[in-house]
C-alpha positions as CSV (number, residue, x, y, z in Angstrom):
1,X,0.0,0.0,0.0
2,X,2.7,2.1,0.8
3,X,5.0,1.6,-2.3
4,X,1.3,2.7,-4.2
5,X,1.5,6.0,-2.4
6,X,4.9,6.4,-3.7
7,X,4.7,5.8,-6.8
8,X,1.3,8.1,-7.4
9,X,3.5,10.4,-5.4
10,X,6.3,10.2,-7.7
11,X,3.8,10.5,-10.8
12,X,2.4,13.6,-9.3
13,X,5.4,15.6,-8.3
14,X,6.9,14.4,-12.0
15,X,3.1,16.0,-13.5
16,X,4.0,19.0,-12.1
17,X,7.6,19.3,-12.7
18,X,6.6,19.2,-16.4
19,X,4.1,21.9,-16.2
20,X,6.3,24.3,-14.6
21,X,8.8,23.1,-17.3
22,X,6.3,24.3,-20.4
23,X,5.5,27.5,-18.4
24,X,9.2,28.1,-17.8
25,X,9.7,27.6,-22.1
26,X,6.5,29.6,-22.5
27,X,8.0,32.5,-20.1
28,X,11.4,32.1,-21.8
29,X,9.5,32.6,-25.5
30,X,7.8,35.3,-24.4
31,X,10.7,37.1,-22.8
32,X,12.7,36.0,-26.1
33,X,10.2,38.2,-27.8
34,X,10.3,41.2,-26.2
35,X,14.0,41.5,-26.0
36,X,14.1,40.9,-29.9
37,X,11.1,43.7,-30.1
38,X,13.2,46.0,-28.4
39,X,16.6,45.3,-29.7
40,X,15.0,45.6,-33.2
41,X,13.1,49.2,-32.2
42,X,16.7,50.8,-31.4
43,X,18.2,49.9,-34.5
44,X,18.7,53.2,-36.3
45,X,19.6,51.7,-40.1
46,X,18.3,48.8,-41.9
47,X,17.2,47.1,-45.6
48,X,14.2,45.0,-45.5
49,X,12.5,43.5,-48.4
50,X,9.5,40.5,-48.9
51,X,6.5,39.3,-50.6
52,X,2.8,37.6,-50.3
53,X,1.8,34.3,-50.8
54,X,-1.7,32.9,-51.4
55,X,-1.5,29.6,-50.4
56,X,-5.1,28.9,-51.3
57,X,-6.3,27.8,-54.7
58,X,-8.4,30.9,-56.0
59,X,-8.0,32.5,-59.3
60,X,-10.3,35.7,-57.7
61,X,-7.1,36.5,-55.3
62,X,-4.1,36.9,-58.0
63,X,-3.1,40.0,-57.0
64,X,0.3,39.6,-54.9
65,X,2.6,42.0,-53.1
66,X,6.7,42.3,-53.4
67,X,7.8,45.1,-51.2
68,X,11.2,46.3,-50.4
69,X,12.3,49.4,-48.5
70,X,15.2,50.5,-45.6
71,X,15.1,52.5,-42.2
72,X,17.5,55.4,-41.7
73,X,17.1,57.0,-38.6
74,X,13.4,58.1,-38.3
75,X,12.8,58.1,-42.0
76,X,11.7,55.0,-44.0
77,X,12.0,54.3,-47.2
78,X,9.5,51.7,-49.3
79,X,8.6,50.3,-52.7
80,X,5.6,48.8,-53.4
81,X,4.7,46.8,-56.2
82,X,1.3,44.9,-56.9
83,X,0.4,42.6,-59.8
84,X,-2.7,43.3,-61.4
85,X,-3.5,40.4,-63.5
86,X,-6.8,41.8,-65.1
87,X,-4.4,45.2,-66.3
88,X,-1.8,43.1,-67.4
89,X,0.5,45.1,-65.5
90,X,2.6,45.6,-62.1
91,X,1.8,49.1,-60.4
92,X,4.5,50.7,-58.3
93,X,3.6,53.2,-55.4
94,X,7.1,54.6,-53.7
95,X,7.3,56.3,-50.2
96,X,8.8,57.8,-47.8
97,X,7.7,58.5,-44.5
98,X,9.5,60.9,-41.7
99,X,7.4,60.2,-39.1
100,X,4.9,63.2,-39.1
101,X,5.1,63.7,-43.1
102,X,5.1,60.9,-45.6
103,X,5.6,61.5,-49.0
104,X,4.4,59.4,-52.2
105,X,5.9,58.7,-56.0
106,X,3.3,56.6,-58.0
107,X,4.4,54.6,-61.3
108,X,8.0,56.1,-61.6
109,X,6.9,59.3,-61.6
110,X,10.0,61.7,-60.6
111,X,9.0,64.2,-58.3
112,X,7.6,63.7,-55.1
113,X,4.1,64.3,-53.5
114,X,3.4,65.5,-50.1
115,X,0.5,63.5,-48.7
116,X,-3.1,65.2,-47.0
117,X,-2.7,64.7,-43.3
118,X,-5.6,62.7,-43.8
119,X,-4.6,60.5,-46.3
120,X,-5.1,57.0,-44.1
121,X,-5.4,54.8,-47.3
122,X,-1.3,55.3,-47.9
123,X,-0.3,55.9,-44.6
124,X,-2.2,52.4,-44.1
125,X,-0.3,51.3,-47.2
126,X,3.4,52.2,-45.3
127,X,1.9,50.3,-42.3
128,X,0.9,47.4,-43.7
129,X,4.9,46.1,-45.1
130,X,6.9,48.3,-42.3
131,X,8.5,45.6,-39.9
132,X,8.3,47.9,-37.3
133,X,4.6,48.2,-37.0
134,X,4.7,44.4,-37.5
135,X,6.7,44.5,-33.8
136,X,3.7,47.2,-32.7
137,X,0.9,44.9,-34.0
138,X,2.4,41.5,-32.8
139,X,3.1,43.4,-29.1
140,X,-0.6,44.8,-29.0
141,X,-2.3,41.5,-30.3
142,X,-0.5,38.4,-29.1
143,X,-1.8,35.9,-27.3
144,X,0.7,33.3,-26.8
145,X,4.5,33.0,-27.9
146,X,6.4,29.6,-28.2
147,X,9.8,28.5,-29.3
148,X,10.0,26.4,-32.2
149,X,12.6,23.5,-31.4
150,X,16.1,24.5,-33.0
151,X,17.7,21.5,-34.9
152,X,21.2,23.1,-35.2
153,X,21.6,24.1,-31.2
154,X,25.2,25.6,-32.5
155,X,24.3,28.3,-35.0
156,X,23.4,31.2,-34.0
157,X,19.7,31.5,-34.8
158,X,17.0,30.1,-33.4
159,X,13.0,30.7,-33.9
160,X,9.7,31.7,-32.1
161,X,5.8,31.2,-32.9
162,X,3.6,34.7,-32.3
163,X,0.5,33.6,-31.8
164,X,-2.3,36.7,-32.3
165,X,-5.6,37.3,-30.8
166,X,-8.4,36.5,-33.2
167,X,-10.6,38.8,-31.2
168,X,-8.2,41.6,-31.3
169,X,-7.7,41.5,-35.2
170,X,-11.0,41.3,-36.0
171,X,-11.5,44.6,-34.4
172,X,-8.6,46.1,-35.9
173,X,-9.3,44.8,-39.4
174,X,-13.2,45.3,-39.5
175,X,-12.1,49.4,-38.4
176,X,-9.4,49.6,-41.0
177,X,-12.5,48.3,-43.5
178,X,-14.8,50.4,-42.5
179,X,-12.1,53.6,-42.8
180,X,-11.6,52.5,-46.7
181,X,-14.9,52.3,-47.4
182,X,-16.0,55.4,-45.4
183,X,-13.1,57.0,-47.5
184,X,-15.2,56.3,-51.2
185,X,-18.5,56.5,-49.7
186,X,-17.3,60.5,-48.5
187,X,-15.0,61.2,-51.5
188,X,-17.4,60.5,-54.6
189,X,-15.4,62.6,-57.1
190,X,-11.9,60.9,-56.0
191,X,-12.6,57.2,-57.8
192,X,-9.2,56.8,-58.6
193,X,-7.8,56.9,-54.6
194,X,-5.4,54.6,-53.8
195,X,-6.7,51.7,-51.7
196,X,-3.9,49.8,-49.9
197,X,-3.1,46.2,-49.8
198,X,-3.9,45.3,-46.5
199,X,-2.1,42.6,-44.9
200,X,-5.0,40.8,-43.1
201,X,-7.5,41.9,-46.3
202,X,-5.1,41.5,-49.0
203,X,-6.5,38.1,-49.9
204,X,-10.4,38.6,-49.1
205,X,-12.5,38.2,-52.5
206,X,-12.9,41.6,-54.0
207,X,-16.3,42.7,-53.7
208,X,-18.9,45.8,-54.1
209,X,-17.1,47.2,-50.6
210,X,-13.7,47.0,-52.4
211,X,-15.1,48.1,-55.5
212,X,-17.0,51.7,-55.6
213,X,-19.0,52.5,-58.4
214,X,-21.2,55.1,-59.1
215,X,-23.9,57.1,-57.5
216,X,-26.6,55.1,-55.2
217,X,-24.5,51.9,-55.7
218,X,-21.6,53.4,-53.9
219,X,-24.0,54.2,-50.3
220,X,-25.0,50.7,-50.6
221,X,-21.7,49.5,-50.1
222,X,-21.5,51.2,-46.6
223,X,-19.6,49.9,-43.1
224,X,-23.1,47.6,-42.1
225,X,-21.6,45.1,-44.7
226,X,-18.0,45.3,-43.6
227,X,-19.1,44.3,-40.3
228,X,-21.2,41.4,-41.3
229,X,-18.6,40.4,-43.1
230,X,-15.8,40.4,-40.6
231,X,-18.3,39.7,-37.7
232,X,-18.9,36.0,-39.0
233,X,-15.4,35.5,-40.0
234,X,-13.1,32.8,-38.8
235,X,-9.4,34.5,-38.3
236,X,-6.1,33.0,-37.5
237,X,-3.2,34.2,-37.7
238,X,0.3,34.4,-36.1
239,X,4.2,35.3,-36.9
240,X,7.1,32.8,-37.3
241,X,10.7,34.6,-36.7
242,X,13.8,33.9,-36.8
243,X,16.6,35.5,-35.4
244,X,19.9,35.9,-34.1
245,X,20.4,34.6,-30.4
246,X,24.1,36.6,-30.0
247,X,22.2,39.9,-30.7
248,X,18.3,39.5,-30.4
249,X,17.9,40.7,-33.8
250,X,14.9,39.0,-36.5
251,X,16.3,37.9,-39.4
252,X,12.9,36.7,-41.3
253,X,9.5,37.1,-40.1
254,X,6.0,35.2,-41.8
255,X,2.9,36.3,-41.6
256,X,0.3,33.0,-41.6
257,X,-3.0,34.2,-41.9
258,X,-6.1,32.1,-42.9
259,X,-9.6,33.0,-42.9
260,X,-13.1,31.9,-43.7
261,X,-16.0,34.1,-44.2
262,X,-19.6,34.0,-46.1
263,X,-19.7,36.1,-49.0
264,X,-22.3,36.2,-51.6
265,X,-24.0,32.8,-50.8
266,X,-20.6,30.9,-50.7
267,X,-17.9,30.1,-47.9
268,X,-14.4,31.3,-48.6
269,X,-11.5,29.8,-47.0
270,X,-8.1,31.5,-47.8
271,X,-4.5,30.8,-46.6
272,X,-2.1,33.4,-47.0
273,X,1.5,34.7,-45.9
274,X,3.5,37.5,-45.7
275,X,7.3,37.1,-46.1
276,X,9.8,40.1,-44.6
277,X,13.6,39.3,-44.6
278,X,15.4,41.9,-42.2
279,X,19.6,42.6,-43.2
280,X,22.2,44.5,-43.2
281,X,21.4,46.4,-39.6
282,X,23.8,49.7,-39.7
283,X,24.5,49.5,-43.2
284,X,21.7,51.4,-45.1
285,X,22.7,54.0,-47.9
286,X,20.6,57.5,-47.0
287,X,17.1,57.2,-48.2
288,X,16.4,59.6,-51.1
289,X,15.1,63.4,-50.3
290,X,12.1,64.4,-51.1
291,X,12.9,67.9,-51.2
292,X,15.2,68.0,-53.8
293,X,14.6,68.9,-57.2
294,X,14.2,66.0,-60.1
295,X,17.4,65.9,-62.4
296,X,16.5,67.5,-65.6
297,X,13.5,69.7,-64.5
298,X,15.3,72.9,-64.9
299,X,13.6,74.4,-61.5
């Protein structure tokens, strides 16, 4: 009878060895995170660059994202390009933002344009492929952080899984929605307004909400149907990096976002990703001024 005790003794105290042993690894993870968050926020002077996948099978969704851009001090520097398969053709969008003032080039254009102060859609646009509001958005939403088991215990990189809080981006994605389509339904004679590529939207079907047209049409298409939408959505997503364990600094983040919603009678399920690659920290050539005047313009 006694040796029983023992042993369900044993078994217990071994039970909860092992859970303080997964919250210690969770703890670590999490702690791993926030040091890499920070490290990364004081770096004055980097290149970044990445991409979208669409990891789901649907022809509606072709549109995809290759981005590449650098930090220098508190101005950042991006290009933007997105495939339009129905044009036939890859538009460009260029900017630069200094923090209070961001500036735009659109399809090589050569002089640079000052944006409204107002002007979410392409301060949005800067948002969405900026690794640094990627650190913002993965510190504000995440739920849980775990290591992923390193294979090669003597490089120097290892990995952690960011996982984010459904609740929190559906919040977050059904008000950045609603802004765009307040935007058209206020701005009637401004059809040709950029709308950005929004990483958790990106790969949602393209509908009358993403798609103003003209005069009553376009007040049908108002933030009531952006919140149905998003309201009976099914969101994951979370972020995979990897970085560098001598100096806490990410190497490669992904994006994994999948989703399933109701739209127009049917039930879309889409899988996508988002791909950044983070190098040469200190490095960085100066990003362009916008201030100065185009060669050949003679003013």
């Amino acid at each position: 009878m006694r040796k029983g005790w023992i042993i369900c003794l044993v078994a217990c105290v071994a039970m909860s060895l092992g859970g303080c042993g997964q919250m210690g690894v969770k703890q670590n993870a999490g702690t791993d995170f926030e040091q890499i968050r920070d490290h990364f926020a004081n770096q004055q002077g980097y290149e970044f660059y990445g991409r979208t996948k669409l990891l789901t099978d649907n022809s509606a969704n072709a549109n995809m994202v290759n981005f590449s851009g650098r930090k220098d001090g508190d101005t950042v520097f991006m290009n933007v390009k997105l495939s339009v398969p129905e044009k036939k053709r890859v538009e460009t969008l260029t900017l630069l933002d200094q923090g209070t003032t961001l500036y735009t080039k659109k399809d090589g254009a050569q002089e640079w344009v000052q944006s409204a102060g107002d002007d979410a859609a392409l301060r949005q646009e800067m948002e969405n492929w900026n690794p640094a509001f990627a650190f913002q958005q993965m510190s504000e939403m995440r739920k849980n952080v775990y290591p992923i088991q390193d294979n090669n215990v003597k490089d120097d990189q290892a990995m952690i899984r960011v996982v984010m809080d459904s609740a929190k981006l559906k919040g977050w994605l059904a008000s950045q929605l609603q802004g765009q389509s307040g935007t058209h339904i206020q701005s009637l004679p401004s059809m040709n307004r950029h709308q950005p590529s929004m990483k958790l939207a990106m790969s949602l079907t393209k509908g009358d909400w993403r798609q103003p047209g003209e005069g009553v049409s376009i007040q049908s298409t108002g933030k009531t149907d952006v919140q149905e939408i998003v309201d009976q959505m099914d969101l994951e997503a979370e972020y995979t990096i990897l970085y560098q364990k001598s100096n806490k600094l990410p190497i490669r983040m992904t994006m994994s976002i999948r989703s399933q919603y109701d739209y127009k009678d049917q039930r879309i399920q889409e899988h996508s990703q988002v791909e950044t690659y983070l190098q040469n920290y200190g490095k960085v050539k100066p990003v362009p001024d916008p201030k100065s005047v185009p060669t050949g313009k003679g003013h």
